[in-house]
C-alpha positions, -999 to +999 in steps of 0.1 A: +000+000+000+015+033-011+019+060+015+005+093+003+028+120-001+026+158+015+005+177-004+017+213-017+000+243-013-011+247-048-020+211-051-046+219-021-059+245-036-065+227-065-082+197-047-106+216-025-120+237-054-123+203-077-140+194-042-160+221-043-171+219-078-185+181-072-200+193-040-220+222-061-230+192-084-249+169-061-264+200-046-273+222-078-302+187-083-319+200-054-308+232-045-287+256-071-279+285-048-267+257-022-245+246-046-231+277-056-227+290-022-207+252-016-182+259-039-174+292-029-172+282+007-142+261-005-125+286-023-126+305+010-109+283+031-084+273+004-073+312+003-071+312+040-048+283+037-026+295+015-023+335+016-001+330-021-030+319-036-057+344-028-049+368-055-045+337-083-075+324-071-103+333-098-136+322-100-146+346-124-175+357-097-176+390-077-191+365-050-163+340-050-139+373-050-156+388-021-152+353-004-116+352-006-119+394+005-136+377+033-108+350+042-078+379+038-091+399+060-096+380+088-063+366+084-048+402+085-070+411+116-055+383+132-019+393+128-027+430+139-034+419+173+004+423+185+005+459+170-028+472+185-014+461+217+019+478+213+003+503+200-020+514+229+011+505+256+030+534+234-001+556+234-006+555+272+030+557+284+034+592+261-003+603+274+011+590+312+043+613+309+028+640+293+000+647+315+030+640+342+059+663+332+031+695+325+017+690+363+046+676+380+050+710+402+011+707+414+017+676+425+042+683+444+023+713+461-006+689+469+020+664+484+035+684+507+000+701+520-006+668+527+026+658+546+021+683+568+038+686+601+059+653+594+080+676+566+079+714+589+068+746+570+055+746+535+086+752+508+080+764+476+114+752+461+120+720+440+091+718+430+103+695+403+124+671+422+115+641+418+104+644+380+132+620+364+124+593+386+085+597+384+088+595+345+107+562+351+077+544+366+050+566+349+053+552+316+058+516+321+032+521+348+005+536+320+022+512+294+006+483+315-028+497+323-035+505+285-022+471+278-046+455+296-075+480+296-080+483+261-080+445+252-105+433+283-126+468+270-129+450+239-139+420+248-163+429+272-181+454+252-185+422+228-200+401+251-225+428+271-229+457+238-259+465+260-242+475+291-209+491+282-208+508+313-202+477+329-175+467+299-157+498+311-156+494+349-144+458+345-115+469+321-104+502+343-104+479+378-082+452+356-057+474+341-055+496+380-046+460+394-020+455+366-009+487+370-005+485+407+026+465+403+045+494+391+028+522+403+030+520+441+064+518+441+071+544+419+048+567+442+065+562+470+097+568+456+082+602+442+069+613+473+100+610+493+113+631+471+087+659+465+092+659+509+130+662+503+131+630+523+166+621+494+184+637+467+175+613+437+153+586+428+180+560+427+195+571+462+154+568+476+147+534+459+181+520+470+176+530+507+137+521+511+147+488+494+176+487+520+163+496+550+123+488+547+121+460+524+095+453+499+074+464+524+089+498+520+083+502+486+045+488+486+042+511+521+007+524+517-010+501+489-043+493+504-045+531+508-035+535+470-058+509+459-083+522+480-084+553+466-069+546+429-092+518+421-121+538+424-104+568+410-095+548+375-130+530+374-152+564+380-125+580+354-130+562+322-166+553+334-176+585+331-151+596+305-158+567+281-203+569+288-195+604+277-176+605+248-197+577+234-232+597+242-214+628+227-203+611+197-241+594+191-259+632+192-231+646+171-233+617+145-193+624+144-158+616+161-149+642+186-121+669+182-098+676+207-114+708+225-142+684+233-119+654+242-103+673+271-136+688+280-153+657+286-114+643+299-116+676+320-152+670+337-140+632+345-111+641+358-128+669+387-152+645+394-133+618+402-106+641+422-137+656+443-143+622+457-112+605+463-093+631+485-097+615+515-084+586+499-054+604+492-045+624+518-044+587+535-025+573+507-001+604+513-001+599+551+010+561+550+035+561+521+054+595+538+058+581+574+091+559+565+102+543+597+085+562+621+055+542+616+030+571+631+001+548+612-006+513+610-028+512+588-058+530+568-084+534+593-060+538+625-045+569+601-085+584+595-090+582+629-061+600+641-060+624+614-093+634+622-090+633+661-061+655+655-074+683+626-105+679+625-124+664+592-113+689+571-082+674+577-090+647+550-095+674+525-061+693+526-049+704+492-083+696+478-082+725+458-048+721+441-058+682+438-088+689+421-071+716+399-043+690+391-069+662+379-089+683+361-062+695+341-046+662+340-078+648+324-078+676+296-041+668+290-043+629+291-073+623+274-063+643+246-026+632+241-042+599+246-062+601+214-036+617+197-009+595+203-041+564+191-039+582+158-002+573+156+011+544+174-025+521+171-029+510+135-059+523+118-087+495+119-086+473+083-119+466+066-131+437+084-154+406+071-187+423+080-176+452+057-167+433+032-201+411+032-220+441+034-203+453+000-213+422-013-250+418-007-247+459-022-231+445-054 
């Protein structure tokens, strides 16, 4: 008995559409559009097969072209998937930075209105200290969160188009626990800097590693997730419920006055209602060894035994001015850079189906 040889790819191609052609036969007897459709089913998957054979492949139909249309472009949506991810990690690590590097001296101002009486009287100098080493772990940081928060977006808004709110919140807490990993660290090394607690961000990673431990650099993360996590989901919640009501009653994409308007209003919302959350984040993650706090609820209570409620509020105003900003900034750099680093979306197989059925 003879073994059968390995087929080439040509040789395929040929077989399925002689396949297809005895198929459309025994099918035309009873049903001729069945047939017809059989045949060009085949020529479709041969294509798919072999991607060098898709433009020979003739079947002298605009059907059975639009079949193979069909194949090619699912095979090319396919092998995009890498480059939409890279591209939205680019897009948020140059949105992360830029919205960083513009507001960096707020930030700083809030911080140390915050700190308190653990850093003496208020100083108005260096207001930028810190910036190198914040930029170091703010754009792998928003590299990761738009990494994950765009694909699980996706794929939620897929499965429940009918409650994309939902979609959204599920993506932003994600991507905030992804992010987490990089983030906390990097904001505690920030904020012993912006309280001139070291000279660089090496020197303050190197010593907190040294003397505290992992512990040291994660000091404060229940009171960063505690007030991030809701902070990211009400964020894009409300930015992305927004944009897309906007964009419906326009009938249009929107420009980018009205990107950092809406990014704007998200961002003073959100800031409003997580500063209590972050003057504990501040608290906890400034304290170094003196361990004042123990955790988030001992630091409330004291806080507020000590300064009252208001206490919980302090630099509310430059907070709020900061996020607000920071929306207008991110959300529109974040678009931006989409135009350039994501690649443009390629005509997929409903498109091409739908030019069909016009034909």
């Amino acid at each position: 008995r003879r073994t059968p040889s390995r087929r080439s790819p040509i040789r395929n191609f040929v077989a399925n559409i002689w396949q297809g052609v005895v198929n459309r036969r025994e099918h035309a007897k009873t049903d001729p559009a069945k047939g017809r459709k059989k045949v060009l089913q085949f020529a479709a998957i041969s294509a798919s097969i072999d991607p060098m054979s898709t433009g020979r492949a003739n079947l002298n139909t605009p059907s059975g072209n639009s079949k193979i249309m069909v194949a090619s472009a699912a095979e090319k949506t396919d092998s995009s998937t890498s480059y939409h991810l890279l591209g939205n990690m680019l897009a948020g690590g140059v949105a992360g930075c830029g919205v960083e590097s513009v507001l960096f001296p707020l930030d700083t101002i809030k911080t140390r209105l915050q700190a308190g009486s653990s850093m003496g009287a208020m100083q108005w100098t260096g207001l930028y200290k810190g910036l190198y080493g914040n930029m170091m772990g703010a754009f792998p940081a928003s590299a990761v969160f738009f990494g994950v928060y765009e694909p699980v977006k996706n794929a939620l808004e897929r499965k429940m188009p009918d409650y994309t709110f939902l979609a959204h919140f599920g993506a932003a807490a994600t991507a905030n626990l992804a992010a987490s990993i990089v983030r906390v660290p990097s904001e505690v090394v920030k904020q012993r800097l912006q309280t001139n607690q070291f000279n660089s961000a090496f020197q303050a990673f190197s010593s907190i590693a040294r003397k505290e431990g992992p512990r040291g650099l994660y000091a404060g993360y229940g009171a960063f997730m505690l007030r991030d996590l809701p902070f990211d989901i009400v964020e894009f919640v409300a930015y992305e419920q927004m944009k897309t009501a906007y964009t419906r009653g326009q009938g249009r994409d929107l420009n980018p006055t009205e990107v950092a308007v809406i990014g704007g209003g998200a961002g003073v919302l959100t800031g409003v209602l997580t500063t209590p959350f972050d003057v504990i984040k501040t608290k906890l993650m400034v304290q170094g060894t003196t361990k004042q706090y123990s955790g988030v609820v001992d630091c409330a209570v004291k806080l507020v035994k000590a300064e009252g409620p208001r206490a919980l509020f302090s630099g509310v105003g430059a907070r709020v001015t900061w996020i607000g900003l920071g929306g207008c900034i991110f959300f529109s750099t974040l678009e931006a850079a989409k135009k350039v680093f994501v690649p443009q979306e390629s005509e997929g197989m409903e498109a091409v189906e739908n030019k069909t059925k016009k034909k």
